[in-house]
C-alpha positions, 0 to 999 in steps of 0.5 A: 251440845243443843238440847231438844228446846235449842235444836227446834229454835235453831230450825225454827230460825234458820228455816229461811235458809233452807231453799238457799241451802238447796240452791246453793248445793244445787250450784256447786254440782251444776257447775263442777268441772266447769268453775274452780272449786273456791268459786263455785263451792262459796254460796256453801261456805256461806250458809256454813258460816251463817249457820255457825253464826246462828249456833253459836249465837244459841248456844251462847244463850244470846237471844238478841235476833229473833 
């Protein structure tokens, strides 16, 4: 679990990735029932994993990227 100091940091440092989020959702519902499911959900599993990546880094106390 984050304490307040590591959650502001996380958004502080994944505040980049917002609009990639938003257009990422954006693609999976414009594109449903048109594309198979794997390939129109994959902008999405890419965010989770860079988000994953970010909060384990964090709560790590790896401070190398900032």
């Amino acid at each position: 679990m984050m304490n307040r100091q590591q959650q502001k940091e996380f958004l502080e440092a994944t505040a980049w990735l917002r609009p990639v989020t938003r257009w990422a959702a954006a693609f999976s519902i414009r594109w449903s029932g048109i594309l198979p499911a794997g390939i129109r959900n994959l902008p999405l599993k890419i965010v989770k994993r860079i988000l994953a990546n970010y909060q384990t880094r964090m709560s790590s106390g790896c401070k190398t990227h900032r």
